[in-house]
Backbone as a printed PyTorch tensor [residue, N CA C, xyz], in Angstrom:
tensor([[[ 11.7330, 151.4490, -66.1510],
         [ 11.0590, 152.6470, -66.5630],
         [  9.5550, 152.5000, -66.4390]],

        [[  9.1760, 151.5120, -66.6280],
         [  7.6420, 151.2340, -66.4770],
         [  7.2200, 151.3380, -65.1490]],

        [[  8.0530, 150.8530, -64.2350],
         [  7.6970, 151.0360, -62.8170],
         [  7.3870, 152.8160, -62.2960]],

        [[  8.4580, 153.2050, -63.4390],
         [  8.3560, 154.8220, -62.3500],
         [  7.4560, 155.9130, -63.6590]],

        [[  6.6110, 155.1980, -64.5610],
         [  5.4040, 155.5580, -65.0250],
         [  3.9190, 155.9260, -64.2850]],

        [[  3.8890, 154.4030, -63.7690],
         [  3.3080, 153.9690, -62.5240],
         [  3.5140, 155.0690, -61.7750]],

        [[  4.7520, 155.1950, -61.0760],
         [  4.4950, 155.8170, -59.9250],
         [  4.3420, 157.7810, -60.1430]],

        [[  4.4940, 158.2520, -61.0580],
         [  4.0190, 159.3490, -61.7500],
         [  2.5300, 159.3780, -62.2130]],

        [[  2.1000, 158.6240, -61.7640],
         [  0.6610, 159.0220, -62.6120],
         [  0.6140, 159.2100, -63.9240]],

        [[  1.0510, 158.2100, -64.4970],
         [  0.8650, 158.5920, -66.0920],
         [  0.0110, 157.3960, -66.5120]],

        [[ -0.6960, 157.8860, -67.3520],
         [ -2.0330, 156.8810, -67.9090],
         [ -1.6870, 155.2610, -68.8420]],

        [[ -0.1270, 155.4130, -69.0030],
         [ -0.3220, 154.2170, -69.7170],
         [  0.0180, 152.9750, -69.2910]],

        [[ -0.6530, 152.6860, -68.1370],
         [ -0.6820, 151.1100, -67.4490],
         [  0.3690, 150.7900, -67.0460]],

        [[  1.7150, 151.1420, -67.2370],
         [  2.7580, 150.1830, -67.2670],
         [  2.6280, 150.1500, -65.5390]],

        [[  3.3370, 149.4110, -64.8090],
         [  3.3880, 148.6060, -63.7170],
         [  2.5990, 148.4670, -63.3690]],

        [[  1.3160, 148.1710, -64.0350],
         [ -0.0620, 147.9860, -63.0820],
         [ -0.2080, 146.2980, -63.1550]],

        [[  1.2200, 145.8170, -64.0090],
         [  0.6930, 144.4310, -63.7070],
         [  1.4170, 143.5350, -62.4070]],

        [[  2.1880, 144.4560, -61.5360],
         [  3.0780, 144.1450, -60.6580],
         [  1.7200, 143.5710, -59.2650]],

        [[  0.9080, 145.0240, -59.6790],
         [ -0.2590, 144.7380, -58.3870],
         [ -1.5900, 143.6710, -58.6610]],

        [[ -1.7520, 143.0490, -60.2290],
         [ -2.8010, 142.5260, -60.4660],
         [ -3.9600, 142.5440, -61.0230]],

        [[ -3.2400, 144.0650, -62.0740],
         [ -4.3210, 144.5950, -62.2300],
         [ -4.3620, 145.3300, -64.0110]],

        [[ -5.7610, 144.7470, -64.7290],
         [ -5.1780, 144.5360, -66.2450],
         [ -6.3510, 146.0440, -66.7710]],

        [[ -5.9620, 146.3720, -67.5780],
         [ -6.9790, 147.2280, -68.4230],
         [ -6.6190, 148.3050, -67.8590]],

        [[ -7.4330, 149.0690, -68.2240],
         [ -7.8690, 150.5290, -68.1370],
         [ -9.0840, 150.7310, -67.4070]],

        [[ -9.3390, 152.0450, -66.4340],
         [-10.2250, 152.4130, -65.9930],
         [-10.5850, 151.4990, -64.7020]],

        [[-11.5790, 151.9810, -63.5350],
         [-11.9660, 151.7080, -62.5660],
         [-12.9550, 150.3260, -62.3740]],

        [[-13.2000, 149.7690, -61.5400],
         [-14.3560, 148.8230, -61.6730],
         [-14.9410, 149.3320, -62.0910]],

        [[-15.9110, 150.2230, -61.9250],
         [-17.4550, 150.7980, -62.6080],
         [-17.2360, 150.8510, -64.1930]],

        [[-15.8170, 151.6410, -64.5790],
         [-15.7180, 151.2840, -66.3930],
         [-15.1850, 149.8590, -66.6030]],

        [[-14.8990, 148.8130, -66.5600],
         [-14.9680, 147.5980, -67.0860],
         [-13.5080, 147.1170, -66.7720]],

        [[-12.7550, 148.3030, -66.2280],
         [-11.4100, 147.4620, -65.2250],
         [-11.9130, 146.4990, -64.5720]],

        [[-10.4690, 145.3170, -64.5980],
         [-10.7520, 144.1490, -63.7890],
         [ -9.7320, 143.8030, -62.8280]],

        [[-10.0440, 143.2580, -61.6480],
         [ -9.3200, 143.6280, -60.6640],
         [ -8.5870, 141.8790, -60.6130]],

        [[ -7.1230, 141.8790, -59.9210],
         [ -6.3670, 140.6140, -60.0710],
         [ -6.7710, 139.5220, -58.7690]],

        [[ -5.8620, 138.9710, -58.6600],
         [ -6.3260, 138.0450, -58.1120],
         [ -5.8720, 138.6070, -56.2570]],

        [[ -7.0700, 138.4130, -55.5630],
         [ -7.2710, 138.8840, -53.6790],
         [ -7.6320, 140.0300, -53.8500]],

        [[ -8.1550, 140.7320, -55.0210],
         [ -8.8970, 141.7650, -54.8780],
         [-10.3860, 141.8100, -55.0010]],

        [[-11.0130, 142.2940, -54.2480],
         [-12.6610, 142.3780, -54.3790],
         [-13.4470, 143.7480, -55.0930]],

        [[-13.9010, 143.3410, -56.0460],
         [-14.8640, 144.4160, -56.0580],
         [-15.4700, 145.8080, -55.0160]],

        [[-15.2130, 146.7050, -55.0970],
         [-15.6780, 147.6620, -54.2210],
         [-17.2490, 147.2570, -53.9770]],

        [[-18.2670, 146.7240, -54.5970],
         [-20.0880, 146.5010, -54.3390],
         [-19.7020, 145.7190, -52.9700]],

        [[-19.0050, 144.8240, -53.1030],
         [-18.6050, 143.4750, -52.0700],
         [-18.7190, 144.5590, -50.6580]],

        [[-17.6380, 145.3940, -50.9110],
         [-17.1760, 145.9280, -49.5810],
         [-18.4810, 147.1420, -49.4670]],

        [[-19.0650, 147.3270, -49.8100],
         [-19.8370, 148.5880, -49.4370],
         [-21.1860, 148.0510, -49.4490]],

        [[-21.5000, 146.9600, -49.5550],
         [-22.7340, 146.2260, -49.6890],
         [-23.4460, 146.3720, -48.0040]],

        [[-22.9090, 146.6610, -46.9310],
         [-23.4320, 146.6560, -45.9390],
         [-24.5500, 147.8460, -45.7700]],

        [[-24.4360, 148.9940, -46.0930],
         [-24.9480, 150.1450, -45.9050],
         [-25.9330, 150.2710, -46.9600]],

        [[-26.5780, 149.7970, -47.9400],
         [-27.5410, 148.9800, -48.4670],
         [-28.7980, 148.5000, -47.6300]],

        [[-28.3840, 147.3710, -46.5840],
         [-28.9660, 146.8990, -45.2210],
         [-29.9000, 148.0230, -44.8330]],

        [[-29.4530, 149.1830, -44.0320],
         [-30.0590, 150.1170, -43.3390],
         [-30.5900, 151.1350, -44.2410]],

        [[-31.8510, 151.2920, -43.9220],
         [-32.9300, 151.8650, -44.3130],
         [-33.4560, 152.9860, -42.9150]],

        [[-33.9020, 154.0370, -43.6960],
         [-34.7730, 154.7360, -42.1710],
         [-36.0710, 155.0470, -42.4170]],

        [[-36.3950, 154.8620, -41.7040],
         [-38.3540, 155.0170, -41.9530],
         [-38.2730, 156.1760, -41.6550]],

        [[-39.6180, 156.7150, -42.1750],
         [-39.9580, 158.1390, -41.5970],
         [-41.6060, 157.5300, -40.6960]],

        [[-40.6210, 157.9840, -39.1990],
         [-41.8790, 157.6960, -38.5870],
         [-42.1980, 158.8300, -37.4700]],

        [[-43.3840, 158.6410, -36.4890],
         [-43.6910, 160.3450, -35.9820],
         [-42.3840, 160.3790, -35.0000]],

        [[-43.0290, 161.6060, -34.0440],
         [-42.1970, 161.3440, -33.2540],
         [-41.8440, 160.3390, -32.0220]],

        [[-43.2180, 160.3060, -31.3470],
         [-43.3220, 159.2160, -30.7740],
         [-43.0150, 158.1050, -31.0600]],

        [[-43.2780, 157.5050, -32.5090],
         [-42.1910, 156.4540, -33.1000],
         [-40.7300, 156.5640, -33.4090]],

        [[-40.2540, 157.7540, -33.6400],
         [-38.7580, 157.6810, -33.3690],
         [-37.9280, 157.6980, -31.9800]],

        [[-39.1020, 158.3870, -31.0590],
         [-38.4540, 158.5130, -29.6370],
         [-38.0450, 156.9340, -29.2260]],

        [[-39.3810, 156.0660, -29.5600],
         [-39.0760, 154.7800, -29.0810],
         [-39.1210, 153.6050, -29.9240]],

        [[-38.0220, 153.9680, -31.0020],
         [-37.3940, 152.9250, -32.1030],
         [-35.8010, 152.5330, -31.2600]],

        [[-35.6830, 151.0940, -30.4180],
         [-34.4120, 151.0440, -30.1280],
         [-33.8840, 150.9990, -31.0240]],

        [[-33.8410, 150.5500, -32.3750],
         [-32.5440, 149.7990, -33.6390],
         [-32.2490, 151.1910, -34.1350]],

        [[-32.9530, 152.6730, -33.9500],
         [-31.9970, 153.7820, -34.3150],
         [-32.1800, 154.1440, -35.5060]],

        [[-33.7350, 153.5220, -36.2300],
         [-33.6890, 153.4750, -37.7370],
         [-34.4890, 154.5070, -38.2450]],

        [[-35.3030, 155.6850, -37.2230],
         [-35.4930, 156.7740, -37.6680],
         [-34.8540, 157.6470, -36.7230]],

        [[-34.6330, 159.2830, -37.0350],
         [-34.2090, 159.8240, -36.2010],
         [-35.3190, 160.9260, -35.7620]],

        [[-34.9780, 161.2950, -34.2760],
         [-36.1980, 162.1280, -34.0800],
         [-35.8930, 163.6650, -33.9130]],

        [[-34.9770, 163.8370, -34.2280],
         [-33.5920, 165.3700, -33.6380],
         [-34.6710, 166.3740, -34.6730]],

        [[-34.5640, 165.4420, -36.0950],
         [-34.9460, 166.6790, -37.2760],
         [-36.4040, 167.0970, -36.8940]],

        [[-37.3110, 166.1850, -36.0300],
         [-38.7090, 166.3330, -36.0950],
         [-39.1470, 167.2730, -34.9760]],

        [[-38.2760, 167.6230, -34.2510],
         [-37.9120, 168.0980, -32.7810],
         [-37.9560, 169.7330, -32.3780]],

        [[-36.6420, 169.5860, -33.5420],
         [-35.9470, 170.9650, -33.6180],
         [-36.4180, 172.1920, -33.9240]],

        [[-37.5090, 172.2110, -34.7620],
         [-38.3700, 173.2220, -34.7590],
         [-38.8050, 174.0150, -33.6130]],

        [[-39.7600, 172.9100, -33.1660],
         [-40.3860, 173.0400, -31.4940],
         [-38.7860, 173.4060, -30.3140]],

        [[-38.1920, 172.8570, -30.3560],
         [-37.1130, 173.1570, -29.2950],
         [-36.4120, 174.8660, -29.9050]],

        [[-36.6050, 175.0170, -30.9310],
         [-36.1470, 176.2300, -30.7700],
         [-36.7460, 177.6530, -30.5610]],

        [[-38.7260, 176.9720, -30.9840],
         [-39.1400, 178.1650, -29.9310],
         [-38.7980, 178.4960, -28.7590]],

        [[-39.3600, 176.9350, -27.8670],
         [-38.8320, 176.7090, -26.8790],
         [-37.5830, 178.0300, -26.2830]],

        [[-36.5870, 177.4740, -26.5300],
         [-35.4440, 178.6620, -26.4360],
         [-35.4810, 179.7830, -26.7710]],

        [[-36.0500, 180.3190, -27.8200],
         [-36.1520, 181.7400, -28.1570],
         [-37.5570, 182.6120, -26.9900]],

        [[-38.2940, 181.6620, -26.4520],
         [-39.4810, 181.9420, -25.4280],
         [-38.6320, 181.7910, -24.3250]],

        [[-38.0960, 181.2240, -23.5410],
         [-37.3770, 180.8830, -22.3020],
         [-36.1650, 182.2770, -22.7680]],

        [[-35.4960, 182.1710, -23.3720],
         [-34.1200, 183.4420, -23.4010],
         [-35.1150, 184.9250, -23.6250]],

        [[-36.2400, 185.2990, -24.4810],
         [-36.9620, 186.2190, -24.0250],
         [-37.4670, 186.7160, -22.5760]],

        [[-38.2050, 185.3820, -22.1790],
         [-38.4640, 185.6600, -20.4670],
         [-37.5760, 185.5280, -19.6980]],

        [[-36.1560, 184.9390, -19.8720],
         [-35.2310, 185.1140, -18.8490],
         [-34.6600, 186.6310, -18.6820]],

        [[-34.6520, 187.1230, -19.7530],
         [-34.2620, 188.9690, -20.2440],
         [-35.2600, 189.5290, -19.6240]],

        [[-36.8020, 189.6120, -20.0800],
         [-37.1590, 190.1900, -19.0310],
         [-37.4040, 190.0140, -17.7520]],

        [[-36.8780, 188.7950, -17.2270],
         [-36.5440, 188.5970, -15.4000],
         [-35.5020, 189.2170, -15.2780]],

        [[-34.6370, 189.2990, -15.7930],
         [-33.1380, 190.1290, -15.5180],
         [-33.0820, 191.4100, -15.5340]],

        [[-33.7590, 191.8750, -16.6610],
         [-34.4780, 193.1320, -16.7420],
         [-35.3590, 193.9400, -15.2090]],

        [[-36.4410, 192.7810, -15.1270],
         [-37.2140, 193.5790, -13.4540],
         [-36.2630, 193.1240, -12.3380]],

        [[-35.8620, 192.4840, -12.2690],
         [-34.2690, 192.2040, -11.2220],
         [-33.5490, 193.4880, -11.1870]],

        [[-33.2800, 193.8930, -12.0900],
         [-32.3750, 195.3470, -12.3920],
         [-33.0010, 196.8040, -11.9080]],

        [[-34.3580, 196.2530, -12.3070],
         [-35.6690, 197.1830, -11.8580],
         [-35.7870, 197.4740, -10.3960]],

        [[-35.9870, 196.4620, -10.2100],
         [-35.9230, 196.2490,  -8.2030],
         [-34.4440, 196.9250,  -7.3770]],

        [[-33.4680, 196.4280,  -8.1960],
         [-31.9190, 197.3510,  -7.3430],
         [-32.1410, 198.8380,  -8.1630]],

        [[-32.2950, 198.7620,  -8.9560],
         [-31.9800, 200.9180,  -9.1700],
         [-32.9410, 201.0030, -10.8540]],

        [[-33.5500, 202.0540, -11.2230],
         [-34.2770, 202.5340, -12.0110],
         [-33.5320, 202.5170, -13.1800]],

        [[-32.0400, 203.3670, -13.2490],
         [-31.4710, 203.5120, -14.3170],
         [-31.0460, 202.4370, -14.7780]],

        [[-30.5500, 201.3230, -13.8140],
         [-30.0690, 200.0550, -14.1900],
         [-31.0800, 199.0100, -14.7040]],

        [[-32.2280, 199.6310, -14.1690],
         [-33.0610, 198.5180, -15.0390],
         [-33.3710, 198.6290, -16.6570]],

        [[-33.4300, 200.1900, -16.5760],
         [-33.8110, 200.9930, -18.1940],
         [-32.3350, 200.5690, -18.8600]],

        [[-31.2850, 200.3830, -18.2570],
         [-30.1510, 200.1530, -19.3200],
         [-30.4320, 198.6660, -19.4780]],

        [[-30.5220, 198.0090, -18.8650],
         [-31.2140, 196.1460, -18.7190],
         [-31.3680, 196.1230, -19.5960]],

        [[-32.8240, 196.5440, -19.6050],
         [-34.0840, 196.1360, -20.5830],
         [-33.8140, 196.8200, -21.8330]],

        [[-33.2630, 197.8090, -22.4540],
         [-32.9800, 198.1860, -23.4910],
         [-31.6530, 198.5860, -24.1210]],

        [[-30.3450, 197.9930, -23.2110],
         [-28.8840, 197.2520, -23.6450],
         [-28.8940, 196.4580, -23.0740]],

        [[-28.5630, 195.4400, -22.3960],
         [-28.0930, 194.4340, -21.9550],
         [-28.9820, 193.3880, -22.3780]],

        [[-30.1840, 193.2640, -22.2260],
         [-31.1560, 192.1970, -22.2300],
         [-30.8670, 191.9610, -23.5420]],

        [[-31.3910, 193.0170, -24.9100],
         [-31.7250, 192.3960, -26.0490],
         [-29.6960, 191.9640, -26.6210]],

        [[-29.1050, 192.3280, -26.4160],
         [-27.4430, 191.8800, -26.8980],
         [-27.7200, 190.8680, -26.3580]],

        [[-27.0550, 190.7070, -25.1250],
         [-27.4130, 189.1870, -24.2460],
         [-28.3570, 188.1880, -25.2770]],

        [[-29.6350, 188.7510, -25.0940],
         [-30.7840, 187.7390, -25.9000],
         [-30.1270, 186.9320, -27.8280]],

        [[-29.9040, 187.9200, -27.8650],
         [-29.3140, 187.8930, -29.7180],
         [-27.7900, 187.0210, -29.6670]],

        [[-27.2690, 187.0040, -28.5930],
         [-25.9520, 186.3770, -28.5120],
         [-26.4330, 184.9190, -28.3010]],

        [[-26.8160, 184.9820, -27.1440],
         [-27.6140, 183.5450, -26.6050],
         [-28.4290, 182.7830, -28.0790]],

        [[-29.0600, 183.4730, -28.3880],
         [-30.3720, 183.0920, -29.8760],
         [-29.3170, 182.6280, -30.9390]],

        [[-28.1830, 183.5850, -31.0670],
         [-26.9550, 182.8980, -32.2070],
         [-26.7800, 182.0750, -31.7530]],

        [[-25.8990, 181.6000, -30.6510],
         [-24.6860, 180.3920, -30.5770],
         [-26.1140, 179.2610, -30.0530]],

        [[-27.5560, 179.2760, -29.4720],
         [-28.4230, 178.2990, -29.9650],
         [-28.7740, 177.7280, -31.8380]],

        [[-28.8450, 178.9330, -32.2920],
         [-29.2600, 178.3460, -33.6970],
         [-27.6980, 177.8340, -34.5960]],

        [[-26.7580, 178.5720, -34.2290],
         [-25.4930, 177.6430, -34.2800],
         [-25.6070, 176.1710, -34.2810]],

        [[-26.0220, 175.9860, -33.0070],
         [-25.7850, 174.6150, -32.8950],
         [-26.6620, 173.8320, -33.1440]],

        [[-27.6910, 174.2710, -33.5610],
         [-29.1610, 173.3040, -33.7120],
         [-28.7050, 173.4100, -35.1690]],

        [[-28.5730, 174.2750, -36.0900],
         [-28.0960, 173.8780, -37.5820],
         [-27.0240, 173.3120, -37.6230]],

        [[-26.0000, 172.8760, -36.8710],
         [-25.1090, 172.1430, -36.9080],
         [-25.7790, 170.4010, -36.9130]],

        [[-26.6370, 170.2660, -35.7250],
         [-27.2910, 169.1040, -35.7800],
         [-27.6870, 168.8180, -36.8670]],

        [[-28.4560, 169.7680, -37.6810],
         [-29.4100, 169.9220, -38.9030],
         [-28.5300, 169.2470, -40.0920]],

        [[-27.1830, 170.1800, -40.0050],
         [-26.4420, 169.6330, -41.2920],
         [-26.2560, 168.2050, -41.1690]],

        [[-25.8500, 167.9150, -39.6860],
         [-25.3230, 166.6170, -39.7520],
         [-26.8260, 165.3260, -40.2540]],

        [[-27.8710, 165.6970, -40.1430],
         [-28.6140, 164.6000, -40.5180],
         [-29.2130, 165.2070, -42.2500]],

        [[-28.2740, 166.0900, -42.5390],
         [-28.7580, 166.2870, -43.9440],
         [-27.7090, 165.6700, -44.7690]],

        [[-26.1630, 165.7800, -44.1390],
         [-25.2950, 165.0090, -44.8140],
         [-25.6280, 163.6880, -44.9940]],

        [[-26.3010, 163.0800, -43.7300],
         [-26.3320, 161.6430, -43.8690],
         [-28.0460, 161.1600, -44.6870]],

        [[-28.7570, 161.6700, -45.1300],
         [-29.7390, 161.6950, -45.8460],
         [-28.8040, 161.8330, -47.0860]],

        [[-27.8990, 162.8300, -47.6480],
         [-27.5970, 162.8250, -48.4490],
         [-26.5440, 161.7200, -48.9850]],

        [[-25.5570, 161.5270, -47.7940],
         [-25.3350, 160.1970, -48.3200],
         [-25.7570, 158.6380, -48.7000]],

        [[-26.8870, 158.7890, -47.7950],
         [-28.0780, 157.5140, -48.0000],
         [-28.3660, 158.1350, -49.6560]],

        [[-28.6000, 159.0430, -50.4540],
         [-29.3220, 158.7490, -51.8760],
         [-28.5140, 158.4880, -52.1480]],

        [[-27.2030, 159.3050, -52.0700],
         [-25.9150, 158.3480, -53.3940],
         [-26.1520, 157.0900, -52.9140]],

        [[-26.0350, 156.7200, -52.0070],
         [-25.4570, 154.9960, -52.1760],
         [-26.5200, 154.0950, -52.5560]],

        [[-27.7650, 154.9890, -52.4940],
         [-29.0790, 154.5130, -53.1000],
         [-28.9430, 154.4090, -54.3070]],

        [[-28.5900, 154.8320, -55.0530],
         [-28.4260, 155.1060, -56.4590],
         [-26.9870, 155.1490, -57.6450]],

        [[-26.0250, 154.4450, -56.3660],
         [-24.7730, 154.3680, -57.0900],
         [-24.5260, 152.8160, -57.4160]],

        [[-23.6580, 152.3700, -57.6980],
         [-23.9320, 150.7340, -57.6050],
         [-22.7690, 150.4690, -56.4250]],

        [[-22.8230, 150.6710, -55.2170],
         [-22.0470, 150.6750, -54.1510],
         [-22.8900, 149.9830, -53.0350]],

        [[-24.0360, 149.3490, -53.8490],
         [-25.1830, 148.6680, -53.1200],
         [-25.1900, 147.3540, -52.7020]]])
């Protein structure tokens, strides 16, 4: 019966001495772990090691060890970039339209160009905040482990 306590999730220890393991509660509350088991600090102690500087860009472009990143410092500038280039490509497409027939250019330049432009401008900022999240998750996981004892 103690075994299938255990395996119900019920709080009162019974078969926990089959695996090695005495008390109550997790390492962090004052559980103690049996014998070939390690402490979780042991195993997570690596990511501790790596640190990221905040350095410009030119110092992140040419950091080989990878220890700052330069995407977040970037992205600003690259998305004028794109929103200036997908403006002037609309209006090249636009006087292109101009040059084969009059009406087709006036529908261009005031349907086609700006939809086109706004579609293009979404699925860019799509993906540049996708980048974004991903180095905010990992900033964010650098403080927990800064500040958890997983150090």
């Amino acid at each position: 019966m103690a075994g299938h306590a255990a395996s119900q999730g019920r709080p009162d220890n019974s078969g926990q001495a089959a695996y090695g393991v005495t008390g109550r509660g997790s390492h962090a509350s004052g559980g103690t772990a049996g014998a070939g088991f390690d402490p979780p600090t042991t195993a997570m102690r690596h990511s501790a090691g790596r640190t990221t500087e905040s350095k410009g860009f030119l110092g992140s472009l040419f950091d080989i060890g990878f220890t700052s990143f330069g995407t977040p410092k970037v992205i600003k500038a690259l998305y004028v970039l794109i929103i200036t280039g997908t403006i002037i490509s609309a209006l090249f497409y636009a006087y292109i339209a101009f040059t084969m027939n009059v009406a087709l250019g006036i529908l261009t330049l005031f349907v086609f160009a700006p939809v086109c432009t706004l579609i293009i401008l979404a699925l860019w900022r799509i993906t540049l905040e996708f980048f974004m999240i991903i180095f905010r998750i990992s900033d964010d996981i650098r403080a927990v482990c800064g500040r958890s004892e997983f150090r």
